[in-house]
C-alpha positions as CSV (number, residue, x, y, z in Angstrom):
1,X,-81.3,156.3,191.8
2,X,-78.7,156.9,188.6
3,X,-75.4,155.3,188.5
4,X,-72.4,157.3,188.3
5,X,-70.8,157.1,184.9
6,X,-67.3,155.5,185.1
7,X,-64.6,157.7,185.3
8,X,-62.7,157.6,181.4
9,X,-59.2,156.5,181.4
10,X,-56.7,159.0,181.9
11,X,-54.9,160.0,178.8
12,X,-51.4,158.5,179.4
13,X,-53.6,154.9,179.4
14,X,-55.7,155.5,176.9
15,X,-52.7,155.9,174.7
16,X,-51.1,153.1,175.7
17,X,-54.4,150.8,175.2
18,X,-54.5,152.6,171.3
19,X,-51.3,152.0,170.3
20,X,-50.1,149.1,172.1
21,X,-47.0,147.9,170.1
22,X,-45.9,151.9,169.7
23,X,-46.0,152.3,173.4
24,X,-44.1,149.1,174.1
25,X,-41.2,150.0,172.1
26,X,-41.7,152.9,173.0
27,X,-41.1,152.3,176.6
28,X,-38.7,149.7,175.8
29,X,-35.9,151.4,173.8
30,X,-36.1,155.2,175.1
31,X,-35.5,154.3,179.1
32,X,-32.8,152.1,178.0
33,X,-31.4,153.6,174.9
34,X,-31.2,156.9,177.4
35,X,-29.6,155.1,180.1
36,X,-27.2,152.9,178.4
37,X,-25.8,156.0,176.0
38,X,-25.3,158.4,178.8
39,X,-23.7,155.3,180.7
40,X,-21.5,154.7,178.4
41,X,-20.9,158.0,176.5
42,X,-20.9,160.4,180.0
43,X,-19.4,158.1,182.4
44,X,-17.4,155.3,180.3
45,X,-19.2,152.6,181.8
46,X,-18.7,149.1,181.3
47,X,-21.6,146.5,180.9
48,X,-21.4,145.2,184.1
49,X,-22.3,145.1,186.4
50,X,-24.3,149.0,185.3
51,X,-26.1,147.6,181.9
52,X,-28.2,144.4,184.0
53,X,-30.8,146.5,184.9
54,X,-31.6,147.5,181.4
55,X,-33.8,144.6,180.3
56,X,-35.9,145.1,183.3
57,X,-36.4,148.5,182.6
58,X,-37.3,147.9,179.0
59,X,-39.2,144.5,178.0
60,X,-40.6,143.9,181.4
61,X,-41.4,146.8,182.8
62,X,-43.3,148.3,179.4
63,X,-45.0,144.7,178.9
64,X,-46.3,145.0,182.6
65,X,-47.2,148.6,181.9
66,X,-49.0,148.2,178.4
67,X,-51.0,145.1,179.5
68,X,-51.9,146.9,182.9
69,X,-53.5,150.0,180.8
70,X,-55.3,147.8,178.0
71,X,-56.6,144.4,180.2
72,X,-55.7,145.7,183.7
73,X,-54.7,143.1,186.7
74,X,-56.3,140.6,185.1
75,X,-54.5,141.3,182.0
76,X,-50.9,141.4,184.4
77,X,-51.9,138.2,185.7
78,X,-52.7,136.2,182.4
79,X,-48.9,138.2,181.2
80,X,-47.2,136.1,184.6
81,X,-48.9,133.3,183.8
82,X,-47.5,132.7,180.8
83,X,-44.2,133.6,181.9
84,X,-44.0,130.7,184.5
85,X,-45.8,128.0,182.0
86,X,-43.5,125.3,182.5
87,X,-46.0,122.4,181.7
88,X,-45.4,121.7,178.2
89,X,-44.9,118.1,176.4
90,X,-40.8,116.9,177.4
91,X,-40.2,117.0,174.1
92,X,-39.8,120.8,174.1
93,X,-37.9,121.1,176.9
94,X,-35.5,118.3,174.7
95,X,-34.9,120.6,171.8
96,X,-34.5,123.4,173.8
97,X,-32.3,122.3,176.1
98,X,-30.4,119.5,174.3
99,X,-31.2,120.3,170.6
100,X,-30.4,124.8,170.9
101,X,-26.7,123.5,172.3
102,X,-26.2,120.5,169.9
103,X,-27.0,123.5,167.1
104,X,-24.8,126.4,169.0
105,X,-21.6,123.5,169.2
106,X,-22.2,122.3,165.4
107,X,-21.6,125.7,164.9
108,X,-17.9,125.6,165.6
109,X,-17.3,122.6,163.7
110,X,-15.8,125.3,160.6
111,X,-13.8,127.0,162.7
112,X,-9.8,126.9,162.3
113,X,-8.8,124.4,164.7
114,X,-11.8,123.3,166.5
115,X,-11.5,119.6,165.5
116,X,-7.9,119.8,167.2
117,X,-9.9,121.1,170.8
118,X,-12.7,119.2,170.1
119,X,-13.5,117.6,173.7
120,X,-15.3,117.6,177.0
121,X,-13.7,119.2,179.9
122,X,-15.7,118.0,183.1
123,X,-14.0,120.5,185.4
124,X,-15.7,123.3,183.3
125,X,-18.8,122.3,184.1
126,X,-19.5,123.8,187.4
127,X,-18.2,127.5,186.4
128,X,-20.3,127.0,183.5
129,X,-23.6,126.3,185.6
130,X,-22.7,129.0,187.6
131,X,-22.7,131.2,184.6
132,X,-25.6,129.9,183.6
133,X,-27.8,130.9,186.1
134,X,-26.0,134.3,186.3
135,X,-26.8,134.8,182.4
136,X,-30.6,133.7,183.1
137,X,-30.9,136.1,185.8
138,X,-28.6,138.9,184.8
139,X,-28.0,138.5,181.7
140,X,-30.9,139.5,179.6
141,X,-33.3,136.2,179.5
142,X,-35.2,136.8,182.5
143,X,-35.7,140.5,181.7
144,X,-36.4,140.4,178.2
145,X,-38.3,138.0,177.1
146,X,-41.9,138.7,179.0
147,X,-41.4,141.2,176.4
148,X,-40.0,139.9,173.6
149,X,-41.8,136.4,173.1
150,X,-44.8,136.9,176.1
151,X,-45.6,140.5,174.7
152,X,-44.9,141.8,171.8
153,X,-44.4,138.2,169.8
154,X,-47.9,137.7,169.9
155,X,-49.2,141.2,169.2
156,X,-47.0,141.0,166.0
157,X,-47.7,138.0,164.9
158,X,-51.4,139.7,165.2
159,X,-50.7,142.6,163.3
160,X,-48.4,141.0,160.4
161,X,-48.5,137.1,160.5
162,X,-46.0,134.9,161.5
163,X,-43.6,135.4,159.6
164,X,-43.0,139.4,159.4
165,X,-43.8,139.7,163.1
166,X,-41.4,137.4,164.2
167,X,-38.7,139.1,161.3
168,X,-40.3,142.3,162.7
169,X,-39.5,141.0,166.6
170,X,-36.1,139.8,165.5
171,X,-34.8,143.3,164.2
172,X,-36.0,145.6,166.6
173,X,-34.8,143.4,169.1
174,X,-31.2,143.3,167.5
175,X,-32.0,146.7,167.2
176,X,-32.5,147.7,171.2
177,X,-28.7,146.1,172.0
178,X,-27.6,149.1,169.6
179,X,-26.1,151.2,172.5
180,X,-23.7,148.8,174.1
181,X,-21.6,148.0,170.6
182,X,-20.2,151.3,171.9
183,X,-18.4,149.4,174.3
184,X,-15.7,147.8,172.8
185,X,-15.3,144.2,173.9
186,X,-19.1,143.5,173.8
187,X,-20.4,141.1,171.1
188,X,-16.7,141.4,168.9
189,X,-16.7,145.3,168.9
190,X,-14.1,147.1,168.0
191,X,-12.6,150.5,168.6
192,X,-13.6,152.2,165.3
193,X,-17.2,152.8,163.4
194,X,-16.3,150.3,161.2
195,X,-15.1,147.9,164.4
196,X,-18.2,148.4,165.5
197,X,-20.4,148.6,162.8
198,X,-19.6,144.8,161.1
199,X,-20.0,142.7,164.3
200,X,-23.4,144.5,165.4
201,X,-24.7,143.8,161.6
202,X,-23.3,140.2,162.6
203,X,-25.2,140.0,165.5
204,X,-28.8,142.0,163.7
205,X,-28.8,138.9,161.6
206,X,-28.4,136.6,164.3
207,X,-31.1,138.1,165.9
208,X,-33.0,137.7,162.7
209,X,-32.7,134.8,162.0
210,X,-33.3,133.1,165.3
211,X,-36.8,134.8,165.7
212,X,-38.0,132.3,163.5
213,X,-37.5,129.1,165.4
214,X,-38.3,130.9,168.8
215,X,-41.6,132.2,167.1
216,X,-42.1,128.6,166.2
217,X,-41.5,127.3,169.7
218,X,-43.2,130.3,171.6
219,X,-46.6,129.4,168.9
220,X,-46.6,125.8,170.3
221,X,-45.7,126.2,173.9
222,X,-46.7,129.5,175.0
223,X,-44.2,129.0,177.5
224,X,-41.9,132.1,179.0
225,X,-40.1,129.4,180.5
226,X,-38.9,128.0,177.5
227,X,-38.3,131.2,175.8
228,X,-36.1,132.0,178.8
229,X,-34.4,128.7,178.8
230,X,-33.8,129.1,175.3
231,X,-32.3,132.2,175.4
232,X,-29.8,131.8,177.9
233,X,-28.6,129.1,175.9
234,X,-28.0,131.5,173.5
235,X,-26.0,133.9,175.6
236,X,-24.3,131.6,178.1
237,X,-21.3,129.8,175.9
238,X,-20.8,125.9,175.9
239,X,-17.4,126.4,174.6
240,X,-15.4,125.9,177.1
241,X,-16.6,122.5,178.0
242,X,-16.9,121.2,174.4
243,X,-14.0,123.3,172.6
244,X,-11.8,124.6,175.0
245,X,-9.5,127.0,173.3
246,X,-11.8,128.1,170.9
247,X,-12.9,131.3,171.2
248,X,-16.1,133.0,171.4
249,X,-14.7,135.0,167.9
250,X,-16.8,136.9,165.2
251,X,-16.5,133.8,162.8
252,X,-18.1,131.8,165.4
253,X,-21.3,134.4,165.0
254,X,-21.1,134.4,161.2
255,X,-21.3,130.9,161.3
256,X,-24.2,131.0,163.3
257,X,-25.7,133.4,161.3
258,X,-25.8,131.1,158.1
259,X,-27.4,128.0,160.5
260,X,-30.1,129.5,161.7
261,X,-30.7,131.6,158.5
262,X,-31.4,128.4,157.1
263,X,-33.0,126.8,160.2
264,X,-35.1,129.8,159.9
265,X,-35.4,129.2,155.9
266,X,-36.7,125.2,156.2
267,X,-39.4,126.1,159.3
268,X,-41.2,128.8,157.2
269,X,-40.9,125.9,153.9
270,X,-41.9,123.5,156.2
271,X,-45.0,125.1,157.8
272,X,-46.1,127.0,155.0
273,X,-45.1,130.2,156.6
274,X,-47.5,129.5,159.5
275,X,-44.9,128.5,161.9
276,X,-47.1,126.6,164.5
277,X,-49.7,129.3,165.3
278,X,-52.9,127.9,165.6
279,X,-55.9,127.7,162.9
C-alpha cells in the first residue's frame, strides 16, 4: 500500500508563503489604495463613515491571509493570540495608558496660548470616552495593528533588525494613509498640492518616529492589546479635557514630531539599537 503524495500548494499560496512581506503590502495598500482613491476621486467621499472599513481590508485581512498560506490555522491562531495578549507586567499598561497621554499633552505645552487654557474640564470626559472606544473600533487601531505591530513588525525586524524594520514599518505605514490627504480637512490638509503635501510629510515623520517606541514596547510585550491601546491614544485627542480651546492644529503635529523624534533618538542610544528584542 503507497501513500498518496500530498497535493502541492496552489500557486496564489505558494507565492504568498515566498514572499511574505511583498504579499502583505501587497494586499494591504492595493485593496485600500483602490478603494479609498476611487472613493474619494469618483464619488467625493468623505472619511466617514465610507473610509472605516479600510484597515480591515488592509492590515487584517492580508495578515490573516499571509499567515493562513505560510503556517496555516495554526498559524491564524498563534496571529489571534497575540492580538488578545493582555497579560503583561502593569507597568506596561502604565506607560501606555498614562505615560503615551502625559507625552501627547506635554506636546502642547509650546503652543500659542496653551498655558492660558491649560485645565481639566470634567464634563469632557464622557464624550471623550465615547470617542475613545469609537476611535479603537473604527478608527484604525483595531484594524491595523494585527498588521502593523502582530504581522509585519516582527517579520521586519527579521529581515532588517530593529531598527530599520521598525523605520521600515513606520514609513510604509505613513505611507498607506496616502489616499485620504485628498480629503481636505483630514490630518491639516489643505485644498492645494502644496496644502496637502506639508501636513502629510508632517504626519510621515510622525509615523516615523513613533515606530520606534511601539517597536520597543511590541519587542517586550508581544501584546496586540497594547499596541491597540497605544494607538488609539494616538488618534483619539485629549485636548479637549486638558486644553480646551486648543486646537488639534498642524503645529501641534510638528511638535510632536520633534518629541518622539527624539524619544525615538534616546531608545535606540539607550538599547544599543536592539530596542528590547530578545538575545
Amino acid at each position: 500500500m503507497t501513500l498518496a503524495a500530498p497535493h502541492p500548494p496552489s500557486r496564489a499560496r505558494a507565492l504568498l508563503t515566498r514572499h511574505p512581506l511583498i504579499a502583505f503590502f501587497g494586499l494591504c495598500f492595493v485593496p485600500v489604495w483602490a478603494y479609498e482613491l476611487v472613493g474619494i476621486l469618483v464619488f467625493d467621499l468623505p472619511v466617514a463613515p465610507w473610509m472605516f472599513v479600510t484597515p480591515f481590508l488592509g492590515p487584517t485581512l492580508a495578515a490573516v491571509l499571509v499567515t493562513w498560506a505560510g503556517r496555516g490555522r495554526a498559524g491564524v491562531r498563534a496571529l489571534f493570540g497575540e492580538v488578545v495578549r493582555w497579560r503583561v507586567p502593569g507597568r506596561w499598561y502604565l506607560a501606555v495608558c498614562l505615560g503615551l497621554p502625559v507625552i501627547l499633552m506635554a506636546c502642547v505645552l509650546p503652543l500659542p496660548g496653551a498655558w492660558q487654557h491649560a485645565g481639566p474640564v470634567g464634563s469632557e470626559v464622557l464624550p471623550w470616552l465615547l470617542g475613545f472606544g469609537i476611535v479603537l473600533v473604527l478608527g484604525g487601531p483595531l484594524g491595523e495593528e494585527p498588521g502593523w505591530r502582530c504581522f509585519a513588525h516582527q517579520h521586519l525586524q527579521q529581515r532588517f533588525g530593529p531598527v530599520r524594520g521598525a523605520l521600515l514599518l513606520g514609513l510604509l505605514w505613513g505611507l498607506w494613509h496616502a489616499p485620504l490627504s485628498l480629503i481636505e480637512g483630514y490630518n491639516h490638509a489643505g485644498a492645494d498640492l502644496i496644502g496637502m503635501a506639508v501636513p502629510f510629510a508632517a504626519f510621515l515623520i510622525f509615523t516615523i518616529a513613533i515606530s520606534i517606541p511601539l517597536a520597543w514596547l511590541a519587542n517586550h510585550t508581544r501584546s496586540g492589546v497594547l499596541a491597540i491601546l497605544a494607538h488609539t491614544f494616538l488618534n483619539a485627542s485629549l485636548l479637549p479635557v486638558f486644553f480646551p480651546g486648543v486646537d488639534n492644529s498642524l503645529s501641534y503635529l510638528v511638535v510632536q514630531d520633534v518629541v518622539f523624534g527624539a524619544l525615538a533618538v534616546a531608545l535606540i542610544v539607550t538599547t544599543r539599537g536592539r530596542l528590547g528584542r530578545p538575545e
